[in-house]
C-alpha positions in Angstrom: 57.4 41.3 -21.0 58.4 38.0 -19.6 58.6 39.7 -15.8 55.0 41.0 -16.0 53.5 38.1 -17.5 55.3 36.0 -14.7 53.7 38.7 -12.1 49.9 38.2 -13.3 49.9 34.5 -13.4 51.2 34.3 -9.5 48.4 37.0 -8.9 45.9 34.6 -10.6 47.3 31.5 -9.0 47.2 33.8 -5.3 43.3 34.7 -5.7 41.6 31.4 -7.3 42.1 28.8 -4.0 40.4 32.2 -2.0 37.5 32.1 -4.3 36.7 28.9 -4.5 37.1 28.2 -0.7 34.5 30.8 0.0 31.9 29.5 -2.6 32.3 25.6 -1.2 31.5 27.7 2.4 28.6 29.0 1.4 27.5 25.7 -0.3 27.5 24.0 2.8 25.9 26.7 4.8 23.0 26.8 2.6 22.4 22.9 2.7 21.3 22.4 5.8 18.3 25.8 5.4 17.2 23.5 1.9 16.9 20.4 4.2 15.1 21.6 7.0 12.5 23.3 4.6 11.5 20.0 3.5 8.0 18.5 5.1 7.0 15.1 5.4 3.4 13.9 4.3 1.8 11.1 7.0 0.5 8.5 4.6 -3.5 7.1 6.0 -3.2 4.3 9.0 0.1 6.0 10.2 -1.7 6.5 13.1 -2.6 3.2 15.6 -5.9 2.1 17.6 -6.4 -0.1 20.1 -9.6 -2.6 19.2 -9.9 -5.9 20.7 -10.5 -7.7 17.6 -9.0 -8.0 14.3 -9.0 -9.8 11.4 -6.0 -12.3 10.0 -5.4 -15.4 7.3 -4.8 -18.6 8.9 -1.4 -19.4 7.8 -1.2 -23.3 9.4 -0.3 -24.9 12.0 2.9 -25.9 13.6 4.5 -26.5 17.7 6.0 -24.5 19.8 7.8 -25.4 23.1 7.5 -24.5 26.7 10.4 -23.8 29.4 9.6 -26.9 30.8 10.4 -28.9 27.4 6.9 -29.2 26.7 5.7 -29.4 22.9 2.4 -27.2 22.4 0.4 -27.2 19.0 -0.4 -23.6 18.0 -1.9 -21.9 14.9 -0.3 -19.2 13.1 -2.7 -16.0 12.3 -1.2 -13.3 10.0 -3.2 -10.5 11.1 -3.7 -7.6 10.1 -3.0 -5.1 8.7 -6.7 -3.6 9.5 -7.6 0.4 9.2 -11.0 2.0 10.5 -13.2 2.1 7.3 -16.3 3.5 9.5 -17.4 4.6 12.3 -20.9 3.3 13.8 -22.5 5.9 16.7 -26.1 4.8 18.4 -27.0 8.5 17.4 -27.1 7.6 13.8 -27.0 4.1 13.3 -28.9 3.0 16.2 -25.5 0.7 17.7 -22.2 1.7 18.3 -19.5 -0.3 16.1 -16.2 0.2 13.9 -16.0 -1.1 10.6 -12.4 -2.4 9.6 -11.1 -3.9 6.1 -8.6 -6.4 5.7 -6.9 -8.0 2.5 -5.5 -6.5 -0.7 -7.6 -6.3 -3.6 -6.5 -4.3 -7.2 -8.7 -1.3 -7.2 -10.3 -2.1 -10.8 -11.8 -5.2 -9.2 -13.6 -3.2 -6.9 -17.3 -1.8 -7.6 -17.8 2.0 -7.8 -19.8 2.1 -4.5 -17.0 0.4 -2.5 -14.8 2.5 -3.9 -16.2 5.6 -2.8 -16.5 4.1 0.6 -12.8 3.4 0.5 -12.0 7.0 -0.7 -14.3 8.3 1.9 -11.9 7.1 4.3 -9.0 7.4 2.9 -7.8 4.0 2.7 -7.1 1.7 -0.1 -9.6 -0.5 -1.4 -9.9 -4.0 0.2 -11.2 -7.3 -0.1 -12.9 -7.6 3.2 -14.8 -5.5 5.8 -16.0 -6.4 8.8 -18.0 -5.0 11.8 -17.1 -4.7 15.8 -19.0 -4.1 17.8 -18.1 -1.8 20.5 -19.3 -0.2 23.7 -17.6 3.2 22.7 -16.6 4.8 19.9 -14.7 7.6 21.8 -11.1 7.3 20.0 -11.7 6.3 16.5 -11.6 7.6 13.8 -12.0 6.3 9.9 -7.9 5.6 8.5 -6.8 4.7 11.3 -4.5 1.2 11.5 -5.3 -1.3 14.1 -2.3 -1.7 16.6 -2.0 -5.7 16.7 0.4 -5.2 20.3 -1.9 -3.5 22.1 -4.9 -5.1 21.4 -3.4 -8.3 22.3 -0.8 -9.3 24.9 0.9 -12.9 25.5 -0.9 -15.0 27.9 -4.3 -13.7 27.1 -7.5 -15.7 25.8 -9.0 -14.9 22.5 -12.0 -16.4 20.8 -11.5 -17.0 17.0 -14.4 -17.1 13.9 -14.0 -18.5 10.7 -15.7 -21.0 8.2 -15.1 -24.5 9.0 -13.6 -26.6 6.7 -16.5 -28.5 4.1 -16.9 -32.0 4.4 -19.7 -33.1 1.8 -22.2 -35.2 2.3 -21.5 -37.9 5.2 -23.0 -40.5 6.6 -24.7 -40.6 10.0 -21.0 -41.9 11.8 -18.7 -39.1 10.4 -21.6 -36.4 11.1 -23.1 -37.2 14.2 -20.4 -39.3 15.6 -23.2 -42.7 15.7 -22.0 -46.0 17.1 -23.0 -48.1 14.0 -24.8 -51.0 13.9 -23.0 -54.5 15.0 -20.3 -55.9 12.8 -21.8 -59.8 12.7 -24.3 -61.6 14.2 -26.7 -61.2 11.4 -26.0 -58.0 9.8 -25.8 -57.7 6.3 -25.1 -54.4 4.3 -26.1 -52.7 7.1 -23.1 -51.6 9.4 -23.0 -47.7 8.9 -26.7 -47.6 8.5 -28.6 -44.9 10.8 -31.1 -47.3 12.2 -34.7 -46.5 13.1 -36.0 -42.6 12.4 -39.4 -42.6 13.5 -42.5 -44.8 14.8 -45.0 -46.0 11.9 -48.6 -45.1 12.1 -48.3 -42.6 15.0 -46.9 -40.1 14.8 -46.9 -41.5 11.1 -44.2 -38.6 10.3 -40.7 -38.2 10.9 -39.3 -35.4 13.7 -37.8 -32.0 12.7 -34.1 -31.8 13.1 -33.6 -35.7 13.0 -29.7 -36.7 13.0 -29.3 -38.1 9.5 -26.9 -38.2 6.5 -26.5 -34.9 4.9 -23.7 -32.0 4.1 -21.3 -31.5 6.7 -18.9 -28.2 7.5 -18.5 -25.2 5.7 -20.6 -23.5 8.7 -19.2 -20.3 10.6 -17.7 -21.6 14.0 -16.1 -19.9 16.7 -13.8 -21.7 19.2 -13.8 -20.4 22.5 -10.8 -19.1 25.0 -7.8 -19.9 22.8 -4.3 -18.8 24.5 -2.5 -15.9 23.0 1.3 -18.0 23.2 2.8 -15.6 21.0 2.6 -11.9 19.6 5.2 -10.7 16.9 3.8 -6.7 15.9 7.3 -6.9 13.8 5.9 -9.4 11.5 2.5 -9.1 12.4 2.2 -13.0 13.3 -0.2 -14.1 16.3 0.1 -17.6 17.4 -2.8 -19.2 19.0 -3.1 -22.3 21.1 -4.8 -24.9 19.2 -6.6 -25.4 15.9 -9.0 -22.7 14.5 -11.7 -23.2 12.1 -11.3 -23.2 8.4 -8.1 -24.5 6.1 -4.9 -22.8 5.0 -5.2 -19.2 3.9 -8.8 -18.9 5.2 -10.0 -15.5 6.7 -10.4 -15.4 10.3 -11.6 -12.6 13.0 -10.1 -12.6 16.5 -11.1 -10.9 19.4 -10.7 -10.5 23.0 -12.2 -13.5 25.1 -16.0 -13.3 26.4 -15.6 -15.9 28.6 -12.3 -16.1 29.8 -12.5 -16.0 33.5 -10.5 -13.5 35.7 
């Protein structure tokens, strides 16, 4: 009895490392068939657009400096990311443009028209839209992301719309930049005063668009031919030459320069 227990066992011990060799084989042959079977969805915006404008939050302003040791002031734009909400064709809508949104938004806070809009594209809701207009259309389509390096390259000229910074209401000297009226000689109460609006009996009224007091800033202003001193796609930063319109955190559109000369 003991030899042919003693035979099975070495039998046993002989087959199991065969078996369980082949089954670990077969494992890894199968792995790579399960990992090739496997597809990948592209999410909406994967794909890029070139579009001379886009729209950013002005982050602040800071200094950069030159090769030659020389200290520039520049603003920092954090633009983007954009995606093609619409597409405008002079067949339909009597002007060619492309509608782009920018800015996070929750989607509860967002109306049920707008959110069909959004859906309709296939892009998540967002806070603003905003229209370009373009000479073409040819090339875009609605979901697509706007490529922030090739719409804009460093060296360039860029002009830059936002909503200037409000003042209140000013006097005549902060607002339209008036002399004032002498400091002695005479003059009481009277130094920031506007002076003189208007003749008495004739024309007996005083002129349309008169410089006085009144509210100052909060207007939309565009500053012309800004440098481009920096592009970083990685972050998604463009830094400008200069101030831009409006505070901290303020929206701002960007485009390609209309004046800039050759």
């Amino acid at each position: 009895m003991s030899d042919d227990t003693t035979t099975v066992e070495e039998e046993v011990s002989e087959d199991t490392p065969e078996e369980t060799e082949t089954v670990e084989g077969a494992v890894e042959s199968e792995s790579p068939e399960i990992e090739e079977t496997e597809e990948v969805v592209d999410e909406p915006g994967d794909e890029l657009v070139e579009l001379t404008a886009i729209v950013g939050e002005k982050l602040g302003m800071t200094q950069v400096f030159t090769e030659d040791a020389r200290a520039v002031p520049v603003t920092v734009i954090k633009a983007g990311p954009c995606y093609v909400t619409q597409v405008k064709t002079e067949g339909v809508d009597g002007y060619n443009a492309i509608q782009i949104s920018f800015g996070g938004v929750k989607p509860n806070r967002v109306n049920k028209p707008d959110s069909g809009h959004f859906a309709k594209a296939g892009v998540a809701p967002a806070r603003h839209l905003v229209e370009v207009r373009v000479d073409s259309t040819d090339g875009f389509e609605v979901g697509q992301a706007i490529d922030l390096g090739a719409s804009f390259t460093k060296g360039a000229r860029a002009d830059v719309t936002g909503v200037s910074k409000g003042k209140g209401f000013q006097g005549v000297m902060k607002r339209h930049n008036f002399k004032g009226q002498g400091a002695s000689h005479g003059n009481h109460k009277s130094h920031r005063a506007p002076g003189s609006i208007g003749a008495c009996a004739t024309p007996a009224r005083v002129f349309k668009g008169m410089k006085m007091a009144g509210r100052m800033g909060g207007d939309r202003t565009t500053i012309l031919n800004l440098e481009i001193v920096d592009v970083d796609t990685k972050n998604g930063l463009l830094v400008l030459g200069g101030a831009v319109p409006g505070p901290k955190g303020s929206v701002v559109i960007v485009r390609g320069a209309v004046k800039a000369s050759a």
